[in-house]
C-alpha positions as CSV (number, residue, x, y, z in Angstrom):
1,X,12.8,26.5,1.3
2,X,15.9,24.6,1.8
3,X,17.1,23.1,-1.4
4,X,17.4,19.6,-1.5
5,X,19.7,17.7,-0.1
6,X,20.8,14.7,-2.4
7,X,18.0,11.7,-3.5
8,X,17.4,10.2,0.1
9,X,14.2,11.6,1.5
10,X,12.8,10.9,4.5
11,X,8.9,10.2,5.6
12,X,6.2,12.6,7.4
13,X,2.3,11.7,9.4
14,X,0.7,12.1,8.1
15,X,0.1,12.1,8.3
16,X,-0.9,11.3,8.2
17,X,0.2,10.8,10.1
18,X,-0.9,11.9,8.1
19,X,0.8,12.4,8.4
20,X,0.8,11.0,7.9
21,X,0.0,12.0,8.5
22,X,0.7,12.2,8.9
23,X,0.6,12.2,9.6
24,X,-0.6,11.6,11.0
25,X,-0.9,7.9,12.4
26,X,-0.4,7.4,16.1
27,X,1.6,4.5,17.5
28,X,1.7,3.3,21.2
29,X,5.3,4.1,22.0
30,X,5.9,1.6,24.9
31,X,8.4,-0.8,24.8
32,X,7.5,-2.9,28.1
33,X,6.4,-6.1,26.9
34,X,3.8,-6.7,29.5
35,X,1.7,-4.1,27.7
36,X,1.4,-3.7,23.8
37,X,4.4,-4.2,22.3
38,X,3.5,-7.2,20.6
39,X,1.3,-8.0,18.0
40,X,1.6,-11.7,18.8
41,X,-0.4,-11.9,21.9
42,X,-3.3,-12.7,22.1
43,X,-6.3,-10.3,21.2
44,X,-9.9,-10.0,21.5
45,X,-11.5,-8.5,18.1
46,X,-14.7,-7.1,18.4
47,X,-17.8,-9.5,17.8
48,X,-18.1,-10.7,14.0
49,X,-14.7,-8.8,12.9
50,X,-13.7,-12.7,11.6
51,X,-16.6,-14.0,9.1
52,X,-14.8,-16.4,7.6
53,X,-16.1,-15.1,3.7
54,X,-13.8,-15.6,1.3
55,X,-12.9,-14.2,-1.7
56,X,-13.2,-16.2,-4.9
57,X,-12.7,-16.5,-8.2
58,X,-10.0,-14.3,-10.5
59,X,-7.5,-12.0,-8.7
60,X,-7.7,-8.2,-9.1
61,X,-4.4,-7.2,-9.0
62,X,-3.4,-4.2,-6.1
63,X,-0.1,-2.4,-6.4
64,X,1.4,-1.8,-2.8
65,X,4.5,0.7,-3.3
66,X,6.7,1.2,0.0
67,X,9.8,2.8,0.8
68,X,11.6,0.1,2.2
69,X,15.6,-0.9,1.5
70,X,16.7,2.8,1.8
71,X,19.9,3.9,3.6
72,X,18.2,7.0,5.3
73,X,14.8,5.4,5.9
74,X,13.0,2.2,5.2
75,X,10.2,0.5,7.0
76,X,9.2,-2.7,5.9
77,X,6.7,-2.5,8.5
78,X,3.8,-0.9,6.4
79,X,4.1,-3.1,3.4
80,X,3.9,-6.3,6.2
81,X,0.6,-4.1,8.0
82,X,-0.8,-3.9,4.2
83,X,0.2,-7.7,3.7
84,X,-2.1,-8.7,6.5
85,X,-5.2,-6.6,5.9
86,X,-4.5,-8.3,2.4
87,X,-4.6,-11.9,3.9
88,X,-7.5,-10.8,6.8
89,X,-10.0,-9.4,3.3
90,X,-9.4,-12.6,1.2
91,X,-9.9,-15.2,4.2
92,X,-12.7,-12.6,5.5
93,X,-14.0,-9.9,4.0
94,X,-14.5,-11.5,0.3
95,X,-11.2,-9.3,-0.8
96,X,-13.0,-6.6,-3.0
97,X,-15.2,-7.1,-5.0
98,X,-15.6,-10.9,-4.2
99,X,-12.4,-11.5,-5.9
100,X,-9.5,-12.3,-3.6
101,X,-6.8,-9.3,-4.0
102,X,-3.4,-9.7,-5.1
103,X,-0.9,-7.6,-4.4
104,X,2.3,-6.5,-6.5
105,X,4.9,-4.9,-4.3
106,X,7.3,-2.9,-5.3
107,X,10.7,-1.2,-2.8
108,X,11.7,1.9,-3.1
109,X,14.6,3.4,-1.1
110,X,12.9,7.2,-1.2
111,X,15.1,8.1,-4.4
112,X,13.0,9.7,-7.5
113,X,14.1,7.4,-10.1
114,X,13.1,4.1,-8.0
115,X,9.9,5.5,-7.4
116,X,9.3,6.7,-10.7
117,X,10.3,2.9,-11.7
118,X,7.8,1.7,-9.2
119,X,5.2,4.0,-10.6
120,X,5.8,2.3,-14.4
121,X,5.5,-1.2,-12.9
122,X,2.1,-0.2,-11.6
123,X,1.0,0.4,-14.7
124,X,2.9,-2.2,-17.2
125,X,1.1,-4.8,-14.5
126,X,-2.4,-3.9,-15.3
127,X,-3.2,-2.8,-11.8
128,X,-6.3,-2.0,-10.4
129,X,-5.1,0.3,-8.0
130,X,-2.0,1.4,-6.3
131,X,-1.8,2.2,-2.3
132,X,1.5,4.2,-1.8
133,X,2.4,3.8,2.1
134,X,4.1,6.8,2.4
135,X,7.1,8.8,0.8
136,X,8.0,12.1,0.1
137,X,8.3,11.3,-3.4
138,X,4.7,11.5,-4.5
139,X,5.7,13.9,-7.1
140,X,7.6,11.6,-9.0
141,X,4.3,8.7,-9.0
142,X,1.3,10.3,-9.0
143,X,1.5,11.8,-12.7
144,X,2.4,8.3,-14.3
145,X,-0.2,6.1,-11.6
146,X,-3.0,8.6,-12.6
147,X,-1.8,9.3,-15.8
148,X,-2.8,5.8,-16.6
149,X,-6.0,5.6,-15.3
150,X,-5.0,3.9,-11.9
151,X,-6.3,5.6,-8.5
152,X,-3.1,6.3,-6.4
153,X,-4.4,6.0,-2.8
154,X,-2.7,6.6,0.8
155,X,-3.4,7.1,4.2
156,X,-2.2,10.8,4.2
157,X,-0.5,12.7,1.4
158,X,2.6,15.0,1.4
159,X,3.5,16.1,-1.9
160,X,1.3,18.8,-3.7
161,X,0.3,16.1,-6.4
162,X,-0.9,14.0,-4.0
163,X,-3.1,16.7,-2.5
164,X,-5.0,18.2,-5.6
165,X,-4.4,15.1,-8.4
166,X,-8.2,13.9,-9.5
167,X,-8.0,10.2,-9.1
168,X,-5.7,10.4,-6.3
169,X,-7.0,9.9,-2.9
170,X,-5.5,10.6,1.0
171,X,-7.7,9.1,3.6
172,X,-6.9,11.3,6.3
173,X,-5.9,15.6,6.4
174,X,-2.4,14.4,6.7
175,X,0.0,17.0,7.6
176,X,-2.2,20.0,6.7
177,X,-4.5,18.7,9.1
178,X,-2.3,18.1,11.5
179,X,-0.2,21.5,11.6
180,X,-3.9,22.7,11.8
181,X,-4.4,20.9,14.8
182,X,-1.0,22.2,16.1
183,X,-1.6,25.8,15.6
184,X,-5.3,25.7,17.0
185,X,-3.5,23.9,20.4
186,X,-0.7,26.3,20.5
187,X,-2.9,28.8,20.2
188,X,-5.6,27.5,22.9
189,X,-2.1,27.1,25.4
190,X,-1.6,31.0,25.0
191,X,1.8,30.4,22.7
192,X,2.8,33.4,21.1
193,X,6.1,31.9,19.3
194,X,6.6,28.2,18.1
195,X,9.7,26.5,16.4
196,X,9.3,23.8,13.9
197,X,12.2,21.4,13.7
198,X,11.6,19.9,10.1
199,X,13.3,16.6,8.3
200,X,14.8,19.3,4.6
201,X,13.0,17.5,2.5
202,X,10.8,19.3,0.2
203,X,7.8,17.5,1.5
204,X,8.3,18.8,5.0
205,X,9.8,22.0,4.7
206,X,7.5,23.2,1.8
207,X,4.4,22.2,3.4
208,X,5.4,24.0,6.7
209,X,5.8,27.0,5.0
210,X,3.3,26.8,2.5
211,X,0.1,25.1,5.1
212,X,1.8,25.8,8.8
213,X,3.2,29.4,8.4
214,X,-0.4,30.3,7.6
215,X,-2.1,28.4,10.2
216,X,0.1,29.4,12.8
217,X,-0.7,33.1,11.9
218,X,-4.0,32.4,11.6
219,X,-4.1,31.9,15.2
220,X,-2.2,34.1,16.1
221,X,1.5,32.4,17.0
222,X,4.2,33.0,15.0
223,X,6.3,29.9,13.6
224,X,9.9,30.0,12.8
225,X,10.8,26.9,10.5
226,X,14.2,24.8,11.3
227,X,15.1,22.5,8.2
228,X,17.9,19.7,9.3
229,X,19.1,17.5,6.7
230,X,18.3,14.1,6.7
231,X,20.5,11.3,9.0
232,X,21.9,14.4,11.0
233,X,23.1,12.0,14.1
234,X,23.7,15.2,16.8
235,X,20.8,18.0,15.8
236,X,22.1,20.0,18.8
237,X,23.3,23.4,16.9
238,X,20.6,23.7,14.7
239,X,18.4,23.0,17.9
240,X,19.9,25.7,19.4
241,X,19.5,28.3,16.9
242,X,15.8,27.4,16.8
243,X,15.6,28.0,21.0
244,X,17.2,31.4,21.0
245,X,14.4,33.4,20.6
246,X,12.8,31.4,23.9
247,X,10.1,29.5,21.7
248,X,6.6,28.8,23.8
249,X,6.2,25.5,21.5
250,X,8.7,23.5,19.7
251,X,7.2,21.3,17.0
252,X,9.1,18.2,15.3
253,X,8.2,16.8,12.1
254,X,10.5,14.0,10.5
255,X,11.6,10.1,10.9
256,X,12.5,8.2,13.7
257,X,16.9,9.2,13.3
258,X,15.6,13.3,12.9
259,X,13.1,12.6,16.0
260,X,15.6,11.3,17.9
261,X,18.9,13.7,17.1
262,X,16.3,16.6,17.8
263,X,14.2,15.5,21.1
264,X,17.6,14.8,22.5
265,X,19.2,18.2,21.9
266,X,16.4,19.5,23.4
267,X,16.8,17.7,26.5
268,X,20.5,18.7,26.7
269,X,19.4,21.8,26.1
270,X,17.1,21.8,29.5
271,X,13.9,24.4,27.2
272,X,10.8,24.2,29.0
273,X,9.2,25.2,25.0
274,X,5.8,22.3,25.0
275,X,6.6,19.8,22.7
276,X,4.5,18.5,19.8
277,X,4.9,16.2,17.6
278,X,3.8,13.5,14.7
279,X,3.4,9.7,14.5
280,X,6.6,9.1,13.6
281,X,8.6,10.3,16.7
282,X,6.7,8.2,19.1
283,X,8.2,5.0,17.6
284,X,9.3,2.8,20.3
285,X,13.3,3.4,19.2
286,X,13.1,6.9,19.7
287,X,11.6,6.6,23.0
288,X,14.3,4.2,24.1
289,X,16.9,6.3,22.9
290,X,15.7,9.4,24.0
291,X,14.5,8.1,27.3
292,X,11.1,8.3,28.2
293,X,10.9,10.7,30.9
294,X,12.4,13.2,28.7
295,X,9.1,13.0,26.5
296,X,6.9,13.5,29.6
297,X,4.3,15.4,28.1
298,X,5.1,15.7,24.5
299,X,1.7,16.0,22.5
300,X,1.4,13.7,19.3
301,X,-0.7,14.6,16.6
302,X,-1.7,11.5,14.1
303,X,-4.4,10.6,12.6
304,X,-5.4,7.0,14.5
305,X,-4.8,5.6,18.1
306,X,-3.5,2.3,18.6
307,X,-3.3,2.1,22.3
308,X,-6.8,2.6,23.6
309,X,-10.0,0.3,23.8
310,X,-11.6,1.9,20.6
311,X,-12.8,-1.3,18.8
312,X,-11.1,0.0,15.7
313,X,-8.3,-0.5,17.6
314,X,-8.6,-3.9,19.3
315,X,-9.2,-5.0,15.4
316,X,-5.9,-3.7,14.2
317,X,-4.5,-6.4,16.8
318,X,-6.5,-8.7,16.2
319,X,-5.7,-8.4,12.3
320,X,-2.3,-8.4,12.9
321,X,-2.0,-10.6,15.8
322,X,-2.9,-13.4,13.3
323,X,-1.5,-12.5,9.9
324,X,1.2,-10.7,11.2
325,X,2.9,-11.2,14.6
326,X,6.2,-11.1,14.3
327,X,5.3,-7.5,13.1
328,X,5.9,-4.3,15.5
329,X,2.5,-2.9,16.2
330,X,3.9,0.2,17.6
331,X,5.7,1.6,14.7
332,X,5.0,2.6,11.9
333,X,2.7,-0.3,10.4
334,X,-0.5,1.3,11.4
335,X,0.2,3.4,8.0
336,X,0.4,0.2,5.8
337,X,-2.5,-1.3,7.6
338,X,-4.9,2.4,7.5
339,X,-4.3,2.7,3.7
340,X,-5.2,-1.1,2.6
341,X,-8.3,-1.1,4.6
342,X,-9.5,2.0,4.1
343,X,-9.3,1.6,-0.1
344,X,-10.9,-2.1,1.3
345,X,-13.4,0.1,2.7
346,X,-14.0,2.6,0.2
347,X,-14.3,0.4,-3.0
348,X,-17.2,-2.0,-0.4
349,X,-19.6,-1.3,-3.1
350,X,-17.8,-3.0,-5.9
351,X,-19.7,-6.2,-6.9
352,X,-19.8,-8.9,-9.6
353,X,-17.0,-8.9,-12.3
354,X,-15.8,-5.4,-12.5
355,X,-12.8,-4.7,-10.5
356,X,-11.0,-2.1,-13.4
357,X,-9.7,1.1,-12.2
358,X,-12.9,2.8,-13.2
359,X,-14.9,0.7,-11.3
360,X,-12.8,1.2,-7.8
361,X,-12.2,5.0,-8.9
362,X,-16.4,5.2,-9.2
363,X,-16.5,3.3,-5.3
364,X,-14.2,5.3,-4.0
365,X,-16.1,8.7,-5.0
366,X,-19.5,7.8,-3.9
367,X,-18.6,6.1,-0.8
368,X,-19.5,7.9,2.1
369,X,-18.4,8.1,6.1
370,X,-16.1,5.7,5.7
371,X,-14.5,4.5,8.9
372,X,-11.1,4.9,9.0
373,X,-9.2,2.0,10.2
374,X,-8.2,2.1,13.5
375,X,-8.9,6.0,13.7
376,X,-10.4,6.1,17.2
377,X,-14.0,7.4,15.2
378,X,-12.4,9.3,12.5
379,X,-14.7,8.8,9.0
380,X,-13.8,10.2,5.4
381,X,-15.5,10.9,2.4
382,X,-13.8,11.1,-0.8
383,X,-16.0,14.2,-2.5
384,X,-13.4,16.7,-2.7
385,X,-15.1,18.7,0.4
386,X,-13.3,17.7,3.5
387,X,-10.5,20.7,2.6
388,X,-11.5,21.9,-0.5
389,X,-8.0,23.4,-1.5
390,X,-6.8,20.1,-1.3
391,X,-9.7,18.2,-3.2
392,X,-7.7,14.5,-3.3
393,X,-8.2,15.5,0.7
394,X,-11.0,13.2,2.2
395,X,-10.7,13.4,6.0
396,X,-10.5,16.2,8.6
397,X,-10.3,16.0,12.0
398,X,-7.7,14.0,14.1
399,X,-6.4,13.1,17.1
400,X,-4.2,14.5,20.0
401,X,-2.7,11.5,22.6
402,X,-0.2,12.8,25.1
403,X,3.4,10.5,26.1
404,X,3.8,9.8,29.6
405,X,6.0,7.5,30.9
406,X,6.6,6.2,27.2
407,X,3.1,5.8,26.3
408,X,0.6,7.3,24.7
409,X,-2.3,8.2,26.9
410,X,-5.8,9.8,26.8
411,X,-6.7,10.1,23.1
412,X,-8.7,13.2,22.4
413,X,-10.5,14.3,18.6
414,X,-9.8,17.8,17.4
C-alpha cells in the first residue's frame, strides 16, 4: 500500500456506493434538463408515501457528520439529502420514535483531527445516534462514536473499523460488495487481466488489496492495483503504466476530480480495456468533462438506482423534490438521503419515550429486510450475517446500470 499522502482524503461507493459504496450508490449521470437533472420538478411519489403524521413531543437528537468544506473533496449534497429525509420523517413519518428528530451537523474537510473533533461533539451532545455520510476517515470516529455507546451508522463503510466495530452499522456491502460484483462480471466477460485505478488513500487502496485482489483471483482474473494521489489534474502517466500490459478490464475507484483525470487519459489513450466503475464517477461533472460518448458503455457498480421507475426511486424525488430542490439529485445526495432513511427505517420499532442509544442500537439489530432507500429492491438486515467477515456488514447484493449517451440505463441486481 501506498503510504499516505498528506491529511486530504478523498471519498469511495460505496459504496456504497457503497460504496459506497460504495459504494456503492448510483446516480443518473445526465445533465439534459428535459430529463432528471432536477429535483425541483415535479414528481409523482407512490400512493400514501405523504401521511401527513407528525412527530411530536421532545426532540431525539441525531448527529449527521459529513465531509463537506474540504479543499480536495466536499459535498454538501449528502448532508442537504439527510436534511430532507429529516424534514419528510418529522412532517410524515412521526420522525422516530414519535419524537420529531433533530439533527446536529457537524463539517469535516476529510482531515483526521476534524473528524476526530466531529466524533467528540457527537458525544459531548448527548446524541442518539450518529449517521456518517461518507469519508475515508472512519478510523479516526468510530472508536470514540461507539466507544460512547452511540451506534455510528452509514450507507456503506470503507474503513476496517467501520466494517467489523459492534454497534457500528453499513446498510449496504459497500465496496467489498461491490469489487465482488466486479470480479464475478469480469470474470463472466472472459477477462483474464483487469487494472484498478484507485484514489491513494488508505481506504481505497487497502481495501483493493486486502477484498479485490482476492476476489479477482477467486474468479480467476488477475488485478493489478494503480494508486494516484488525490487532486492529480492530468492522471495520464500513471494511466499509462496501468495499460501496458493490455488490461481486459480497467476499474476506477475514487471522487469526481480522480474520475475525471483517469476516464480522460483513458480516452486519449484510445484502450478498448471495458470499463467499470462506482457511484461517484457517474456524477453529472465528470460526464460533462469527460464527454459522454467517451463513457459509452462504462458499467457502474452502486448500491441504488436513481434513474428508473422503481417506486423507491420515484420517492427519493418526491422527498427531495419538496424538501430539497435546489439540491442535485444526480450526485452524490442519494448517499445522505440512503443512510437517514435507512437508520429511519431500521430503528421503525422504536415506540413511546425511549429514544437512547440502546434503544435504537436494540431496533437496529432485530429489524429485519429492511428496504433500502431507493435501492431498486435491495433489503438489509443488521445480524452480522450478510458477510460474516465483515459483521457491522448488513446488505449484500447490488446493482450493475450501464452509461450510454450520459445516462445510466437498464439497472440489473447481482
Amino acid at each position: 500500500m501506498k503510504p499516505f499522502r498528506g491529511s486530504r482524503v478523498a471519498r469511495l461507493v460505496a459504496a456504497s456506493i457503497a460504496v459506497v459504496a460504495v459504494s456503492a450508490s448510483v446516480a443518473a449521470c445526465s445533465s439534459d434538463d428535459s430529463d432528471t437533472s432536477s429535483a425541483s420538478q415535479s414528481v409523482a411519489a407512490p400512493e400514501g408515501s405523504f401521511p401527513g403524521e407528525a412527530a411530536t413531543g421532545e426532540p431525539v437528537k441525531i448527529g449527521l457528520i459529513n465531509n463537506e468544506g474540504g479543499q480536495a473533496v466536499s459535498m454538501p449534497e449528502n448532508r442537504e439529502a439527510a436534511e430532507a429525509v429529516v424534514g419528510y420523517a418529522n412532517e410524515n413519518l412521526g420522525g422516530i420514535g414519535g419524537r420529531p428528530i433533530e439533527l446536529v451537523v457537524c463539517k469535516q474537510g476529510e482531515d483526521a483531527n476534524q473528524a476526530r473533533d466531529c466524533a467528540n461533539k457527537m458525544v459531548e451532545a448527548g446524541v442518539s445516534a450518529v449517521l456518517m455520510t461518507s469519508s475515508g476517515q472512519g478510523n479516526s470516529m468510530v472508536p470514540i462514536i461507539t466507544g460512547a455507546g452511540i451506534p455510528y451508522v452509514s450507507a456503506a463503510g470503507q474503513a476496517s473499523s467501520e466494517l467489523t466495530t459492534p454497534n457500528a452499522f453499513m446498510w449496504t456491502a459497500g465496496l467489498p460488495g461491490l469489487l465482488g460484483s466486479m470480479a464475478k462480471y469480469s470474470a463472466e466477460q472472459g477477462m483474464k487481466n483487469v487494472t484498478a485505478y484507485a484514489i491513494d488513500v488508505p481506504a481505497a487502496t487497502a481495501g483493493l488489496q486486502a477484498m479485490g485482489t482476492p476476489a479477482f483471483q477467486a474468479a480467476g482474473v488477475n488485478l493489478e492495483i494503480v494508486p494516484i494521489p488525490p487532486g492529480t489534474p492530468d492522471a495520464t502517466p500513471q494511466v499509462s503504466a496501468g495499460l501496458d500490459g493490455n488490461p481486459d478490464g480497467v476499474v476506477v475507484i475514487g471522487e469526481s476530480t480522480l474520475c475525471t483525470s483517469v476516464f480522460k487519459a483513458l480516452s486519449t489513450l484510445s484502450t478498448t480495456a471495458r470499463k467499470m466503475t462506482i457511484q461517484p464517477c457517474s456524477d453529472p461533472k465528470v460526464i460533462e468533462a469527460v464527454g459522454a460518448q467517451n463513457l459509452n458503455g462504462t458499467k457502474v457498480f452502486t448500491s441504488s438506482a436513481v434513474n428508473s421507475d422503481d417506486p423507491e426511486t420515484q420517492l427519493y424525488k418526491a422527498i427531495m423534490a419538496e424538501y430539497a430542490p435546489e439540491t442535485d439529485t444526480e450526485g452524490f445526495a442519494v448517499i445522505g438521503y440512503q443512510g437517514m432513511l435507512g437508520l429511519i427505517r431500521a430503528t421503525g420499532s422504536v415506540q413511546g419515550s425511549d429514544t437512547s442509544p440502546a434503544a435504537l442500537i436494540s431496533a437496529i439489530k432485530s429489524a429485519k429486510d429492511v428496504v433500502l432507500p431507493a435501492g431498486y429492491g435491495l433489503t438489509f438486515t443488521c445480524n452480522g450475517q450478510a458477510m460474516p467477515q465483515m459483521p457491522s456488514v448488513c446488505g449484500s447484493g447490488g446493482v450493475v446500470e450501464t452509461l450510454e449517451d450520459g445516462k445510466l440505463v437498464d439497472p440489473q441486481l447481482i
